[in-house]
N, C-alpha and C positions, 0 to 999 in steps of 0.2 A: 841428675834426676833421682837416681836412687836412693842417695842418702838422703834426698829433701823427705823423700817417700817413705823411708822407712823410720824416720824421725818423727814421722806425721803418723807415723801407724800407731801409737799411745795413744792417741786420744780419736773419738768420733768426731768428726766438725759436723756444722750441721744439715742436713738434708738440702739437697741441690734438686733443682726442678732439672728432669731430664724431658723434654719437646724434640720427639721422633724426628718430627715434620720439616725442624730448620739442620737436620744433622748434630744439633750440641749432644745426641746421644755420645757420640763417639769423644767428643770433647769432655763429657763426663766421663769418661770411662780412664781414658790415658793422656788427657790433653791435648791431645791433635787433631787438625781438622777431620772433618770427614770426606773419604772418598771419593774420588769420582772413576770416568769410565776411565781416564791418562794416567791418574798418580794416584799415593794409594796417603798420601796424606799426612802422611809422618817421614817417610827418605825423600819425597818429593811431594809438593804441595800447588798448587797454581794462586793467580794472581789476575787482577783485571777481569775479574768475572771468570776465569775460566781460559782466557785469550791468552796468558803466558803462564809456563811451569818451568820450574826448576828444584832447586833440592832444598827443600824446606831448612827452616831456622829451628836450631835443637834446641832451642828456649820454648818449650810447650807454655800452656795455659797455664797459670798455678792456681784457676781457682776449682782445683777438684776438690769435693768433699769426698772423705772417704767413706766408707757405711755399707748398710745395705743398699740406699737409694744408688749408690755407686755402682756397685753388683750388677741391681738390678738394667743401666745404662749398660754395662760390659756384656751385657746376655743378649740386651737387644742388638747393642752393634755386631757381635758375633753374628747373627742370624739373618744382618741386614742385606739385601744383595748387592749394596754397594761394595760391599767386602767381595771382591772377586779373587777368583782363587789363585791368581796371580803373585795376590799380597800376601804372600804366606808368611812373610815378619812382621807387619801389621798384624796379622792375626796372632801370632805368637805373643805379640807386645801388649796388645786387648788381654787375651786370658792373664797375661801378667802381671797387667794392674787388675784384673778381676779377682785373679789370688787375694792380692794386698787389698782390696774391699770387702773381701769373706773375711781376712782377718779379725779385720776390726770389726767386722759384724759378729763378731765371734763364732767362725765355723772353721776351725784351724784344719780340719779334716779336709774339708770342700779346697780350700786352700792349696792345700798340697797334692790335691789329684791336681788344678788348674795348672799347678806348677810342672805336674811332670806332663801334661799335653801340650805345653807350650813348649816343653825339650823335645816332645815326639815331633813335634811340627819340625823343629831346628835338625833334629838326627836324619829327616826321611831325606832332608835335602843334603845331607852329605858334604855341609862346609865347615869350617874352621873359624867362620867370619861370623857365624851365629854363635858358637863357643865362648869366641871372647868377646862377644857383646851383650845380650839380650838372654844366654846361656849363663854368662858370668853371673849375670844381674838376677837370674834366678835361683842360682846357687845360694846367694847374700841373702833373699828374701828367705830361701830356705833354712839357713842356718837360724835366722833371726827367729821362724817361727817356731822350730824344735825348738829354741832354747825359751821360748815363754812357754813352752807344752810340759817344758819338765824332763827335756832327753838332750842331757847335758852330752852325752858321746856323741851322741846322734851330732849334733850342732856343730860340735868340733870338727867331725871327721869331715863334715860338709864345706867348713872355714879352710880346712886343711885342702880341700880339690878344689879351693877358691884360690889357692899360695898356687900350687902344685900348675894352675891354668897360665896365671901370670906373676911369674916371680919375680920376673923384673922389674914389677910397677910397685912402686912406692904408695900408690892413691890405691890399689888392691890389697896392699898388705897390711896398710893403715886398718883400712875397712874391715880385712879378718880379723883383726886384732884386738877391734871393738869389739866385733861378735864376742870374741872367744873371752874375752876380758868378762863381759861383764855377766859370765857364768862362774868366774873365778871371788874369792874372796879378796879383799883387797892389798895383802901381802902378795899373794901371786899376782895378780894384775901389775901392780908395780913391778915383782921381779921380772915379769914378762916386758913392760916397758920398757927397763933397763938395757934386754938382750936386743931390742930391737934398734936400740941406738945405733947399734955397727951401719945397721942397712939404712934407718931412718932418724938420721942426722937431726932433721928438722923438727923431729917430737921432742928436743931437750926440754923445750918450755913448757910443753903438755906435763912432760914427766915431775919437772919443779912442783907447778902444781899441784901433781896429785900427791906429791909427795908431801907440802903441807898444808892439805885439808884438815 
């Protein structure tokens, strides 16, 4: 989800009708259903009307537009009472994609306060499972948007507690790597690709190529 996400953040797509009334609010906003009183519609979803739940399919909608009109869908479901305060990473994961719709609305500021209330929501609860998940993923949005603002340290250091989270994962390191790369000129990105060979074997062909562009 988040590299489709933050690949999609370059450009605006175009305005999505957001209709309160059937719930697509919440589907504009992060892709997933909306709410009810049992499941909160993204860890667990129901089925049959309502008569069976279980734990939702992590293949969301892909037809969010990003934007304003997006935002604006992320404020309403925020406020909606079907969000009950049970769903507290539901709610984290709404302001999450609300961040990445100010983006590209261009309100990098607005953005990054969204970003750090969606960690407050993950810190109050005191787990480790929000960290590397929904915590990660906001770290990645974070690096991405300091580095279009122009705070190349900034972006790094944030890539860097993105290694620092999960060093084991080859799909996290890949991902900081990009961040941090494409703050770099393209002699350092390369050298940087080179060192990462040890750990990620699999970038040999990424690296051929960038090598003769």
């Amino acid at each position: 989800m988040l590299t489709v996400l933050l690949a999609s953040a370059v450009v605006i797509a175009e305005p999505a009708s957001n209709d309160s009334n059937d719930g697509s609010i919440f589907a504009s906003c992060d892709g997933y259903a909306a709410p009810t009183r049992k499941v909160d519609g993204m860890t667990k979803a129901t089925w049959l009307w309502g008569l069976a739940a279980g734990t939702s399919d992590i293949r969301r909608s892909e037809s969010i537009s990003l934007g304003s009109n997006g935002s604006t869908a992320c404020e309403k479901a925020l406020a909606d009472p079907l969000l009950l305060p049970d769903y507290w990473l539901r709610r984290a994961n709404l302001l999450q994609a609300r961040a990445l719709h100010a983006f590209v609305a261009g309100d990098s500021s607005l953005a990054l306060r969204l970003l750090d209330e969606s960690d407050g929501i993950g810190a109050a609860q005191k787990t480790e499972t929000f960290e590397q998940s929904l915590g990660l993923g906001n770290l990645a949005i974070r690096a991405f948007i300091l580095g279009e603002m122009g705070k190349a340290d900034a972006a790094r250091a944030t890539a860097a507690r993105m290694v620092a989270l999960r060093p084991w994962s080859t799909s996290n390191l890949r991902l900081a790597g990009v961040l941090v790369d494409r703050l770099e000129s393209v002699e350092v990105a390369q050298r940087h690709a080179r060192e990462r060979l040890k750990f990620l074997p699999g970038n040999a062909g990424l690296l051929a190529i960038s090598l003769f562009e």
